[in-house]
C-alpha positions as CSV (number, residue, x, y, z in Angstrom):
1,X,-65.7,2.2,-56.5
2,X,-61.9,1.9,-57.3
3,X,-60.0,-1.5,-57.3
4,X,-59.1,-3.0,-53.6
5,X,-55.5,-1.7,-54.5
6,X,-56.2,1.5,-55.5
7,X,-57.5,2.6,-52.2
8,X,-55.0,3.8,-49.5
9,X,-56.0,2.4,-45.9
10,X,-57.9,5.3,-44.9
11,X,-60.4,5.0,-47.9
12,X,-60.3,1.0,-47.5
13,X,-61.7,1.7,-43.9
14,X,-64.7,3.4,-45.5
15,X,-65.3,1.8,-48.4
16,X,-65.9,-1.5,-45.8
17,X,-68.3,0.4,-44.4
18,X,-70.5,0.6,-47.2
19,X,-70.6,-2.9,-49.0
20,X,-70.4,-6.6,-48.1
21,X,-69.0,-7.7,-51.4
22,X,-65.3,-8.4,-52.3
23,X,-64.7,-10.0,-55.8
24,X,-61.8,-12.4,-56.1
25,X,-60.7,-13.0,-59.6
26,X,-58.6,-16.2,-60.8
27,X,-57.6,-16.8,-64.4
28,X,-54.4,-18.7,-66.2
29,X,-51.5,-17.8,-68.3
30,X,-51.9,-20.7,-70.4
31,X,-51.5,-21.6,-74.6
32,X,-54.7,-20.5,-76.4
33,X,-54.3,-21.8,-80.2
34,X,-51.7,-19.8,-81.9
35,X,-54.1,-17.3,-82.7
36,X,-55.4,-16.3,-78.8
37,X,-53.0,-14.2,-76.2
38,X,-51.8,-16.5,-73.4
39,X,-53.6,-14.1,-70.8
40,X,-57.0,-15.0,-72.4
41,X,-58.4,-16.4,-69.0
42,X,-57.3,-13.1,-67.4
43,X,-58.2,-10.9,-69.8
44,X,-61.5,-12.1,-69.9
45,X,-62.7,-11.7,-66.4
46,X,-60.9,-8.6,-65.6
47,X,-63.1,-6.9,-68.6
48,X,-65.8,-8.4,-66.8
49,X,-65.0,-6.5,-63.6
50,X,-64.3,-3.2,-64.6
51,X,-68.0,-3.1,-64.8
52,X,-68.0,-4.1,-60.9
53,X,-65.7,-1.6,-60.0
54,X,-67.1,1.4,-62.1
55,X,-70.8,0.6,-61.2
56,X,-71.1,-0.8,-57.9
57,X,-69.8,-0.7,-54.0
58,X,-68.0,-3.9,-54.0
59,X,-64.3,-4.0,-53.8
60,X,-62.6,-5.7,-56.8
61,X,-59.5,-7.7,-56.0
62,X,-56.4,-8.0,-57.8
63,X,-56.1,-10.7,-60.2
64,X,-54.6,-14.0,-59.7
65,X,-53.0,-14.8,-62.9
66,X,-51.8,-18.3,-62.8
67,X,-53.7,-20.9,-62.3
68,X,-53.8,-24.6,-62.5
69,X,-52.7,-25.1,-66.3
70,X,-51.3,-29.1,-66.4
71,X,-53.3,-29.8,-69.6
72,X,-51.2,-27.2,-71.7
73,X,-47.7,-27.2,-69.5
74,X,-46.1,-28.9,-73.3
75,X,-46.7,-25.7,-75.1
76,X,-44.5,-22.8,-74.1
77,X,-45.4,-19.6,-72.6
78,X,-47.8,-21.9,-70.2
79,X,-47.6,-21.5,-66.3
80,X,-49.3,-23.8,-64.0
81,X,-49.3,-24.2,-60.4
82,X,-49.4,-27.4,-57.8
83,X,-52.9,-27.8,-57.1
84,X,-51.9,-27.8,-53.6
85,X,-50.7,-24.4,-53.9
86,X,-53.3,-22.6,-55.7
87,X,-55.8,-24.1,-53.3
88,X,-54.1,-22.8,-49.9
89,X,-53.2,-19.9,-51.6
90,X,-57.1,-19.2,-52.6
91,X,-58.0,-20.1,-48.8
92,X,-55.6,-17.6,-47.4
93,X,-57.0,-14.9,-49.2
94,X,-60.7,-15.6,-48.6
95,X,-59.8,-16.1,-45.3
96,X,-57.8,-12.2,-45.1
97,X,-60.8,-10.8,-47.1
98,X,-63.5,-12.5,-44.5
99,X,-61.1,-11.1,-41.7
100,X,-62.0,-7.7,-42.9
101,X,-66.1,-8.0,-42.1
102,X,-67.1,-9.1,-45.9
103,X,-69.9,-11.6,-45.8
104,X,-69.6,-12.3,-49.6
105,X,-67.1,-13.3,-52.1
106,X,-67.7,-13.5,-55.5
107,X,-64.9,-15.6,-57.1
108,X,-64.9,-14.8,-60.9
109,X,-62.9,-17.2,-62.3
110,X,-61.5,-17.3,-66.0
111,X,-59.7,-20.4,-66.0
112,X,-61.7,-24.4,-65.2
113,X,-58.7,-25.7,-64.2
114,X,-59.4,-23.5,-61.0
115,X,-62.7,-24.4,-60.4
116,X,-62.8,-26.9,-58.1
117,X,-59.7,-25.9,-56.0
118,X,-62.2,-22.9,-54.9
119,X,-64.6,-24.7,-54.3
120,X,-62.6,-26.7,-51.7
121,X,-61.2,-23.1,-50.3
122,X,-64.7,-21.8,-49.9
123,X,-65.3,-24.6,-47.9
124,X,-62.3,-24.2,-45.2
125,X,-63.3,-20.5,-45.5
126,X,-66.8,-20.3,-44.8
127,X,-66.8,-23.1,-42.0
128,X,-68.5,-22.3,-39.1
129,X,-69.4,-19.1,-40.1
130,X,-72.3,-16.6,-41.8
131,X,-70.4,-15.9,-45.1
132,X,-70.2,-17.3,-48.5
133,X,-68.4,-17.4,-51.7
134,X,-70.2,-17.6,-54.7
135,X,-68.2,-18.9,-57.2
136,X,-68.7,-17.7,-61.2
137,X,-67.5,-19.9,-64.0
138,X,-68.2,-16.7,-66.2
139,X,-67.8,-18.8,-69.5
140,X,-70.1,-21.2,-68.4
141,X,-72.3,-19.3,-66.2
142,X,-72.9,-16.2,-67.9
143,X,-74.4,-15.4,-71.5
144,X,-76.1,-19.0,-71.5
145,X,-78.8,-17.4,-73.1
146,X,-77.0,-15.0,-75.9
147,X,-74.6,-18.2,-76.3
148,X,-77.1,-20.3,-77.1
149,X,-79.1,-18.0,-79.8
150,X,-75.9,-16.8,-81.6
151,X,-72.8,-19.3,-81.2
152,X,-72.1,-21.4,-84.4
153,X,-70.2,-23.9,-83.0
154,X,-69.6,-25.9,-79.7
155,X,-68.5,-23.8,-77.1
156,X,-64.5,-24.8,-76.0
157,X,-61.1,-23.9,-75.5
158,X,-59.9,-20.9,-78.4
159,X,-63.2,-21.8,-80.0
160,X,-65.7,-19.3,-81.6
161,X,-66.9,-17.9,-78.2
162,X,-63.6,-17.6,-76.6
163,X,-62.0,-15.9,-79.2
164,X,-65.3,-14.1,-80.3
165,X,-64.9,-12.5,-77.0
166,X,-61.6,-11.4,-77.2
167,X,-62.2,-10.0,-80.4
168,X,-64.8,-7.7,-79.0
169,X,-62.7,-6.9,-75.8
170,X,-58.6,-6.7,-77.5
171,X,-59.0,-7.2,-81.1
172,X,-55.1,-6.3,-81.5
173,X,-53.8,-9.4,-79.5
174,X,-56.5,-12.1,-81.9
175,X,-53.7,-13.3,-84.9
176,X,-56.8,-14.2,-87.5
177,X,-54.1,-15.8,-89.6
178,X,-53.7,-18.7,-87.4
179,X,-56.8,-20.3,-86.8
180,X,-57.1,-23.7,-86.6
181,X,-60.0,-26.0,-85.9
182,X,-59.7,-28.7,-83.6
183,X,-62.5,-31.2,-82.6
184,X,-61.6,-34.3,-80.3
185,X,-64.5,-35.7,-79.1
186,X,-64.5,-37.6,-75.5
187,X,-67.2,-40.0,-73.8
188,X,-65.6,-40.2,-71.2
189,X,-63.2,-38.1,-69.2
190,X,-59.8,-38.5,-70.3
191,X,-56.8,-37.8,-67.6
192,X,-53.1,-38.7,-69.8
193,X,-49.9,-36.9,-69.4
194,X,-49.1,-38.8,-72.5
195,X,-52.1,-37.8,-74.4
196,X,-52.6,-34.2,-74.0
197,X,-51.7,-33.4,-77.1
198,X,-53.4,-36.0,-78.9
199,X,-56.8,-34.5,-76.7
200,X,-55.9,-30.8,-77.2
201,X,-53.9,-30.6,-80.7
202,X,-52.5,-26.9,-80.3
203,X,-54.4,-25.7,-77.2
204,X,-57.8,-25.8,-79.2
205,X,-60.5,-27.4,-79.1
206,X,-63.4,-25.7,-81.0
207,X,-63.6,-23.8,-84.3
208,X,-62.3,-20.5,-83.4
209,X,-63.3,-19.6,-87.9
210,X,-66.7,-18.6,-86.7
211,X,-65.9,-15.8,-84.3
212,X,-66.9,-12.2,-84.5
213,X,-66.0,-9.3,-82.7
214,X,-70.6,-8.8,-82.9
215,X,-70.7,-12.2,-81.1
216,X,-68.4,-11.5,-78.6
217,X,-69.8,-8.2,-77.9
218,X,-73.5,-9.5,-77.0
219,X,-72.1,-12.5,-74.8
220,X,-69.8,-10.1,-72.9
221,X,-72.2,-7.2,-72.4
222,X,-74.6,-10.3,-70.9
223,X,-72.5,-11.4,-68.6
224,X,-71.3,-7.8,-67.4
225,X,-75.1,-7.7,-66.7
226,X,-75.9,-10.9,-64.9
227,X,-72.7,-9.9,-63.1
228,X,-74.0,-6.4,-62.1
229,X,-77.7,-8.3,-61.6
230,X,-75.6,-10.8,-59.0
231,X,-73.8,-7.9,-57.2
232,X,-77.0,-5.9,-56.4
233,X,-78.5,-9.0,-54.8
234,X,-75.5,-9.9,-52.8
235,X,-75.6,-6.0,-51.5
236,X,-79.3,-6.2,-50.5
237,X,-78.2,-9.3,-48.4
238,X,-79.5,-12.0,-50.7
239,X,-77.9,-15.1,-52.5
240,X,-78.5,-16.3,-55.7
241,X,-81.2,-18.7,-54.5
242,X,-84.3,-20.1,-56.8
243,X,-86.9,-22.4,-54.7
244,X,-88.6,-24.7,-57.1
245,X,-92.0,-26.0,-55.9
């Protein structure tokens, strides 16, 4: 099925005929390292949903590329928007998309800084009524399995997965010359204006050395699957539900 904004209003009409699933994506143009593109959080999940769009029903939104991005705002090329924006921004479009007879929503979000400003739009969005958003933290929620068996190092921000990913999906855009390994460790959450660079020295945390384009292309071709495996439920009118005992 072509992207949402591919389809003139004619098609639209008939294409909303035939699925219940709309997929909202959300990412960040934010500092990765000096050695990840800025996009990296849109990148990601739009590779991600090509597979949605080439191999399902459901209608695949347009990307939201900026995101909540505070941490990083010190290192240029950043963009970050008021978290009061983003979220009434996020519940006007779940809300338009609802208005057109979807009962699901799958927001695949690139970007954590996102992450609970959809969860509080889902919630206006949904009240009162039969339809859901399911919201997918791809990095965190996808691949656990390959992650696990084949990542090096500590999953983080421009770390081996991250750029191990983007190696397998844009290979051109990773700078291999300008890795650096960064690991500040927290007990606690740690909320400083002041700080952030002392938490996040160059937008990394992680050890981006160990990447591969062969690691990156097992945790994405996972998480295209779970994602496929996620949209075929939805369809048959089913949520992501697992009753224990």
């Amino acid at each position: 099925m072509p992207y949402w904004q591919e389809l003139t209003h004619k098609q639209f009409v008939k294409a909303c005929h035939e699925t219940e699933v709309a997929v909202l994506m959300t990412g960040a143009l934010e500092a990765h390292g000096d050695h990840l593109p800025l996009g990296s959080d849109n990148l990601l999940p739009a590779y991600l949903a090509e597979n949605v769009a080439a191999k399902t029903k459901a209608l695949v939104l347009p990307i939201i590329p900026f995101g909540e991005s505070w941490t990083f705002e010190q290192h240029e090329g950043t963009v970050t928007v008021d978290p009061a924006t983003l979220l009434a921004f996020y519940g006007d479009i779940m809300g338009s998309v609802f208005h057109h007879g979807f009962r699901f929503i799958v927001a695949l979000n690139g970007h954590g800084g996102n992450s609970s400003l959809l969860q509080l739009a889902a919630r206006k969005a949904t009240m009162g009524s039969e339809r859901s958003v399911i919201i997918v933290n791809w990095w965190t929620d996808l691949a656990k399995d390959v992650k696990q068996s084949i990542l090096e190092t500590p999953e983080g921000h421009a770390a081996e997965d991250e750029t191990s990913e983007m190696m397998h999906i844009r290979p051109e855009l990773v700078d291999k010359s300008s890795y650096a390994v960064s690991d500040v460790r927290m007990k606690y959450t740690i909320v400083s204006a002041r700080y952030r660079e002392e938490l996040f020295p160059s937008a990394v945390h992680g050890d981006p050395t160990r990447a591969t384009p062969e690691k990156g292309k097992r945790i994405m071709e996972r998480a295209a699957e779970e994602l496929l495996e996620l949209i075929a439920q939805l369809e048959r009118g089913e949520l992501p539900l697992k009753k224990v005992g």
